[in-house]
C-alpha positions as CSV (number, residue, x, y, z in Angstrom):
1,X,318.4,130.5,121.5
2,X,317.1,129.9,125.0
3,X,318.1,126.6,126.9
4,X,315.2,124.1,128.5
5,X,316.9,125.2,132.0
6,X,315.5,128.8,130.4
7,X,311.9,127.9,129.7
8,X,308.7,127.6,131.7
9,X,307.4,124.8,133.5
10,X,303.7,125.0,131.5
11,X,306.1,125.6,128.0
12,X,307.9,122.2,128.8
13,X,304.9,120.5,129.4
14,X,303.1,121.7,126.2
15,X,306.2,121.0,124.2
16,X,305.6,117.3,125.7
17,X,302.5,117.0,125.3
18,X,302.7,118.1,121.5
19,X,305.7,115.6,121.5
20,X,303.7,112.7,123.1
21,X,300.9,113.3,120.7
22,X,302.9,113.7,117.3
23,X,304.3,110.4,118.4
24,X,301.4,109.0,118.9
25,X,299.8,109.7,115.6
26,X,303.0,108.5,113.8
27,X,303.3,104.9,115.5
28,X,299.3,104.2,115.6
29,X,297.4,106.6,113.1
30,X,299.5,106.9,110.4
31,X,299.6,102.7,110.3
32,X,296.0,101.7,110.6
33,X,295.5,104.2,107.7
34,X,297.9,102.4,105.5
35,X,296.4,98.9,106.3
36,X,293.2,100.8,105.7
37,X,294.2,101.3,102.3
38,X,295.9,98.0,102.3
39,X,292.6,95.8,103.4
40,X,290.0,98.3,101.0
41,X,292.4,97.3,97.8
42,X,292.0,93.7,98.7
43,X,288.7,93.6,99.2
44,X,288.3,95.3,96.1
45,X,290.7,93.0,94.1
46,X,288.7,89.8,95.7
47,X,285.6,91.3,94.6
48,X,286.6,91.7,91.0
49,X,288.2,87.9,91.1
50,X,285.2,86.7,92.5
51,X,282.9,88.1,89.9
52,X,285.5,87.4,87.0
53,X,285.6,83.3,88.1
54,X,281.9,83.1,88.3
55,X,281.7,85.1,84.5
56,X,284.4,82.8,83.4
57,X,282.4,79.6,85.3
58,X,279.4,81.1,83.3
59,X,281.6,81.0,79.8
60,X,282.4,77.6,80.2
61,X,279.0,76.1,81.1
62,X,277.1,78.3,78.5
63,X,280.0,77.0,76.1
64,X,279.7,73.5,76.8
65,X,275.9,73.6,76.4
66,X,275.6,75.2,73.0
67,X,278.8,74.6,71.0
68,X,278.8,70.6,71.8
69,X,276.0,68.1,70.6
70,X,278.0,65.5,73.1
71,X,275.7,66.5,76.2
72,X,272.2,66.4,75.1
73,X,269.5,64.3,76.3
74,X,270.6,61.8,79.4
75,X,274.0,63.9,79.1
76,X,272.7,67.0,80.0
77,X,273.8,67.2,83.5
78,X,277.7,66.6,82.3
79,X,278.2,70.8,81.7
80,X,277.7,71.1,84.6
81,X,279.6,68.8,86.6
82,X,282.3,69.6,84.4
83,X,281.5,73.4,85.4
84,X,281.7,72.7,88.8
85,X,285.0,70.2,89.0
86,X,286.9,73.4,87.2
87,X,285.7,75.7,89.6
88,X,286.9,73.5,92.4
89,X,289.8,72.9,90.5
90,X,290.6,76.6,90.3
91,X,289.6,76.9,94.4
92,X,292.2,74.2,95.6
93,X,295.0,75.7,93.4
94,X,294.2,79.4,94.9
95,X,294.1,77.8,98.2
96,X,297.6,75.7,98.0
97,X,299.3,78.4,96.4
98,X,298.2,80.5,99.5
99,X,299.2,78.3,101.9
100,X,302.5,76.9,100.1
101,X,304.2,80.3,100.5
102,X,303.5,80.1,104.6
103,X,304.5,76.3,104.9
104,X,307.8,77.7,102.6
105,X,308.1,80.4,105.3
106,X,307.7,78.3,108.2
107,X,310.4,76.3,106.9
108,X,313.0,79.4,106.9
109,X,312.2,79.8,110.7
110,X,310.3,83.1,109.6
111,X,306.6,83.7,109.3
112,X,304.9,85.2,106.1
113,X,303.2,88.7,106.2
């Protein structure tokens, strides 16, 4: 096997530059594909929540306008007030539970991902 000291000046350099570049890829390619993939399956996963909250938002105001006699006549607004305090409801717990696991993190001196 030949030594460097054996090798070409032009060899040397296009073994670096094959070095350089293979390095490259692996610290700044290779990453922003995988949070790629990372961002695409949340966006996909908020999407879905999204559309499964407002069905579920839908359930309970089509629920609380047919299956009760309660809200009928001066009533009528009440479903949906009711509809629109649980979907608040659900958007402040989402919200704390998201920020309770940084304000647990900045109270371990470390910072959450």
């Amino acid at each position: 096997m030949a030594s460097d000291r054996d090798k070409s000046l032009p060899t040397l350099a296009s073994e670096l530059w094959a070095m350089v570049l293979a390095y490259v890829k692996q610290e700044t390619v290779v990453p922003i594909k995988g949070l790629g993939r990372f961002i695409a399956v949340g966006l996909v996963g908020s999407f879905t929540l999204g559309v499964g909250l407002l069905l579920l938002s839908l359930a309970l105001l089509r629920a609380l306008q047919t299956e009760t006699t309660t809200f009928s006549g001066n009533w009528s607004w009440a479903p949906y007030a009711i509809t629109l305090v649980a979907s608040a409801l659900v958007a402040v717990l989402a919200a704390r539970a998201v920020t309770s696991q940084r304000r647990r993190a900045t109270r371990k001196g470390s910072v959450a991902p």
